[in-house]
N, C-alpha and C positions, 0 to 999 in steps of 0.2 A: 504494500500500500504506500503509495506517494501522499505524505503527508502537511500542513501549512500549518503551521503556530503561530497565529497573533500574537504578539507583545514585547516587550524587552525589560523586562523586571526579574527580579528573583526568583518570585517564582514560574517567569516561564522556562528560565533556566534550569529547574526541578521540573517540568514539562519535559522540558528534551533531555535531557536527561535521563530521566526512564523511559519514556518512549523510544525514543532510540536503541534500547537494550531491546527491544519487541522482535523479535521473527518477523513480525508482519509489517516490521515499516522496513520496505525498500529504501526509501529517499525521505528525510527530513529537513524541510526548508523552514526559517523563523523570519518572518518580518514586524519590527526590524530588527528584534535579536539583539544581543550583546556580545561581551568580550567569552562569556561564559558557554551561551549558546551556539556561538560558532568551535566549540570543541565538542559538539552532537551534530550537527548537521550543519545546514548551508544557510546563513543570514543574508537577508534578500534588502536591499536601501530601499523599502517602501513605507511609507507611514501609516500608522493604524486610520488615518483618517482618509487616508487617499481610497475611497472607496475604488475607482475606475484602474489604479495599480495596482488594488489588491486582487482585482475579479481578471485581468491580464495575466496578471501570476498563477492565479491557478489555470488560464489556457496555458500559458506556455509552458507551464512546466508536470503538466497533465495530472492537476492535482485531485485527490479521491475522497479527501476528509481536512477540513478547517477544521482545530483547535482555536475558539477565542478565549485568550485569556485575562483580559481587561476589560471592565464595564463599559469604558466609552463607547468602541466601537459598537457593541451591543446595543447599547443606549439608544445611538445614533443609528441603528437597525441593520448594522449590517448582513446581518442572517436574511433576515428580506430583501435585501439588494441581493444579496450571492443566490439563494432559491428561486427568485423571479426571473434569471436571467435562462433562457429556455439553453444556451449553449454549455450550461453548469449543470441541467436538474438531476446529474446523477453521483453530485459531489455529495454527501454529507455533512452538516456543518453540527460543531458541537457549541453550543449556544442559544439560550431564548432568543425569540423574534424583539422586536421593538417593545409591544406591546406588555407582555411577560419581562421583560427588561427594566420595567417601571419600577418593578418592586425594589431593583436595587437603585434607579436612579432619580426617585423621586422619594423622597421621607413622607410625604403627606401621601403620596397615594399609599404605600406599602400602609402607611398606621391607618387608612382610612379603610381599605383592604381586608387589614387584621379586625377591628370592631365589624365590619359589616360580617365576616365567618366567626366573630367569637373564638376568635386567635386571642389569648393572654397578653396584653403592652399593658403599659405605662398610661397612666392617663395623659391627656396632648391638647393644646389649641395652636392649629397654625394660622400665620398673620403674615398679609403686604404692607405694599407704601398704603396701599385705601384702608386699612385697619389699622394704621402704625399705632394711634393711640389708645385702641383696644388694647392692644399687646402690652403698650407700657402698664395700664389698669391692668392685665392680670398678672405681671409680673408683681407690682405692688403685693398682693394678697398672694403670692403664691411660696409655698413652703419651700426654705432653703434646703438643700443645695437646688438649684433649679439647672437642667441641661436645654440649652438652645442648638439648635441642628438646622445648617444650610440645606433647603429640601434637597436640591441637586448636586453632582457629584463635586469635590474639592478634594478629592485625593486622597481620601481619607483624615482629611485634615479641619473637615467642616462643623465639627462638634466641641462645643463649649460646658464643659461644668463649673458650672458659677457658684462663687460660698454665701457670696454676699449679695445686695441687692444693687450696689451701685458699678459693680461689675457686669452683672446681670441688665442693667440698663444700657452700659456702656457698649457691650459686645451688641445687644440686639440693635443699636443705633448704627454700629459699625458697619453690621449686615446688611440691613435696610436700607438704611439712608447713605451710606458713604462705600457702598457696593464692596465688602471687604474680603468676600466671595466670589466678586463678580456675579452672573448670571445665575449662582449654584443659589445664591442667599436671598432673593428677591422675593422668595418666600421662605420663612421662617417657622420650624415646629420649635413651640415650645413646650418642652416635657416633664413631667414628673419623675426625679433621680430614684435608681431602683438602686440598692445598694447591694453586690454580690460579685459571684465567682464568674465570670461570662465564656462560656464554649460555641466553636460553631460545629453545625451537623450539614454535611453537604450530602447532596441527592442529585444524582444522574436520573433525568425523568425524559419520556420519549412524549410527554400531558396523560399517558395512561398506566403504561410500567414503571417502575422503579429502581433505584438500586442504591442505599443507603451506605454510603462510605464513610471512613474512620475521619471520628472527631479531631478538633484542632481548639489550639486557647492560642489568641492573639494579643503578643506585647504591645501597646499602643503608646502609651506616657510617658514620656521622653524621659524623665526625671526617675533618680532609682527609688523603689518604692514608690512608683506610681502617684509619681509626685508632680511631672508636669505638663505640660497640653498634651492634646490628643495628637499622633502623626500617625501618616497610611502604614504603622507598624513597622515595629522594633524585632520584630521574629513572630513566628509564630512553632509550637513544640505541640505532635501525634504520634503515638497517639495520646491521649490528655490521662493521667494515671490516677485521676480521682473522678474520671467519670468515666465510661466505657460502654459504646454505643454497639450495638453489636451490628454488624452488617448483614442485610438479608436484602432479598430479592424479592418483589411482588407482581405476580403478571393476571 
């Protein structure tokens, strides 16, 4: 199998990395890859945004299965560009469409999502520039710590826990009004802080089959002892030794 990995981060470098050890990948291409990725296969100079070089790449290099490993592209739908192209329908792409993309690239849908299926959050009110000063009124009354979340992606970097309230003011002004997010922050969830251990459970789903893979806990706070902002993570260690998900299959 002639294979294509979106991304150039660590972990797509863990991507080709064991895929590469596979029987069944012929040929392994990353775009754009890093310094890590090109000792698994062949990094291609195309950018995750360049949708019309990435759907090129895989003519010319007679590719059978996309790996996306970044949100944006997703986000920005590239799974329905690469399926819609009738000279591609028999590629595979591993990846939500646009629409299923939301959950990770919008904070208000995914929480709006969770309450409408009685999914467990946090309780939430998200706020724009036309509600700005609703938002400040519930911050006022809202129980410290308070977490604020740029709805759209920022790199992992778009999440604030506030202790106080004039921080809490500040960052949500930051957001809003002085675009401190850019595009990501233009709307703002404001959250209720849940205090705890956080693990993630990833699921490979076809929207009917399953397949439940091993857990992960992600370093995020810069500071040792999770002491300072949030970044798109500081590691992440699986499988997680105080929680153990078991993997199974549902068809």
């Amino acid at each position: 199998m002639r294979i294509l990995l979106l991304g150039s981060g660590g972990r797509e470098h863990a991507l080709a990395w064991k895929m590469s050890q596979s029987p069944e990948c012929e040929k392994l291409f990353i775009a754009p890859g890093n310094a890590g990725t090109a000792q698994c296969g062949t990094n291609l100079p195309v950018s995750l945004t360049d949708f019309d070089g990435i759907r090129n790449a895989c003519k010319e290099h007679a590719i059978q299965l996309v790996v996306v490993g970044p949100e944006e592209p997703l986000v920005k739908g590239i799974t329905d560009f690469l399926i819609s192209d009738p000279a591609l329908k028999d590629i595979d792409v591993i990846g939500p469409d646009q629409q299923g993309a939301q959950l990770e690239g919008s904070k208000a849908f995914a929480k709006a999502f969770m309450m409408r299926h009685d999914i467990p959050t946090a309780a939430y009110q998200e706020f724009t520039l036309d509600n700005y000063q609703d938002g400040v009124e519930y911050i006022k009354t809202h129980p410290l710590p308070i977490v604020l979340k740029a709805d759209g992606l920022a790199a992992g970097k778009g999440v604030v826990i506030c202790e106080n309230r004039l921080e809490a003011f500040a960052e949500f002004e930051l957001m809003i009004q002085r675009a401190k997010f850019g595009d990501a922050g233009k709307k703002v969830v404001v959250e209720e802080f849940l205090k705890g251990i956080e693990i993630s459970v990833f699921v490979l789903t076809d929207g009917k089959n399953y397949v439940i893979l091993p857990e992960a806990k992600d370093y995020k706070r810069v500071g040792e002892g999770d002491t300072g902002p949030n970044t798109g993570g500081m590691g992440a260690v699986s499988p997680v030794p105080f929680a153990r998900c078991r993997p199974h299959e549902k068809n």
